[in-house]
C-alpha positions as CSV (number, residue, x, y, z in Angstrom):
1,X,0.0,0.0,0.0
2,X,2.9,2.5,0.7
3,X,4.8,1.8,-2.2
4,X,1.4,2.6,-4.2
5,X,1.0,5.6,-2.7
6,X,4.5,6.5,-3.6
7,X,4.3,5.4,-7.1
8,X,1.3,7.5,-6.9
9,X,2.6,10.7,-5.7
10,X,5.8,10.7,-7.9
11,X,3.0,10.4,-11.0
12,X,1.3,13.4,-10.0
13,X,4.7,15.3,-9.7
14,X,5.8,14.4,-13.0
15,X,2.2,15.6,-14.6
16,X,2.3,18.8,-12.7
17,X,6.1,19.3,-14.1
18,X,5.1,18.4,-17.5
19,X,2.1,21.1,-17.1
20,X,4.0,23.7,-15.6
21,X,6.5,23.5,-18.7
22,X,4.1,23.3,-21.5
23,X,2.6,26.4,-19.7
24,X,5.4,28.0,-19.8
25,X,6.5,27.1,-23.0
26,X,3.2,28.6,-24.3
27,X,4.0,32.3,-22.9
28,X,7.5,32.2,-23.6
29,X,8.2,34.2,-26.8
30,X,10.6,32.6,-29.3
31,X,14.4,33.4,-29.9
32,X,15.0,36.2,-32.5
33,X,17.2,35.1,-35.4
34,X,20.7,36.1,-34.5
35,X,22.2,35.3,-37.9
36,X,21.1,35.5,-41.9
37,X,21.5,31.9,-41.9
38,X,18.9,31.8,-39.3
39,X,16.4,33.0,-41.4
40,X,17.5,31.0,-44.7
41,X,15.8,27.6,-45.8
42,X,12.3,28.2,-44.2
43,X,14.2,29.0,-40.9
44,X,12.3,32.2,-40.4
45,X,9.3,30.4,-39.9
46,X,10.9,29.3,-36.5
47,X,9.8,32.4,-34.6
48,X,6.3,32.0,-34.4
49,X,4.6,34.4,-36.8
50,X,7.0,37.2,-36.1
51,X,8.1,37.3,-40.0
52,X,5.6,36.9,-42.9
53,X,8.5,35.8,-45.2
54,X,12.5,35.0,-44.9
55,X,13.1,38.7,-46.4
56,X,11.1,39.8,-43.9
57,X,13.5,38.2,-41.2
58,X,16.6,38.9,-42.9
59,X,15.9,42.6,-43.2
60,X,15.2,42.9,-39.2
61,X,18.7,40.6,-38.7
62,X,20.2,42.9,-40.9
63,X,19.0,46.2,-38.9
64,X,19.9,44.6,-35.6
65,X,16.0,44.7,-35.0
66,X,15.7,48.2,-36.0
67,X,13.3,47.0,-38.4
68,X,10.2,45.5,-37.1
69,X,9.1,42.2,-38.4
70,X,5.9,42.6,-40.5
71,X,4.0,39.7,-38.9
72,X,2.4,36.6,-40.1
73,X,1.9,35.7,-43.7
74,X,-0.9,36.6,-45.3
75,X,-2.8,33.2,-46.9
């Protein structure tokens, strides 16, 4: 019976760890692109919507952010 409840406990821990990250995973924003290459080969599409096209990205790598990312793609 003691082990159960252990087994038990040590469950619930891990699903309120694996709760707390994916929460904060979900208002963490993403990395900026630090490089071009970062933004090369679809790679601007891993920040989010923050670019709406790889020029897009490059051009605020480029500026050292002084350029605003335009936001998502339009479909």
């Amino acid at each position: 019976m003691k082990k159960q409840i252990i087994a038990t406990s040590i469950i619930t821990a891990c699903m309120g760890l694996a709760f707390a990250a994916t929460a904060l995973a979900a208002i963490t924003p993403p990395p900026e692109p630090q490089t071009v290459d970062d933004c090369k080969n679809d790679g601007w599409r891993n920040y989010g919507d923050m670019f709406k096209n790889q020029g897009d990205c490059v051009s605020f790598v480029v500026t050292k952010g002084k350029n605003p990312p335009d936001g998502p793609p339009i479909h």
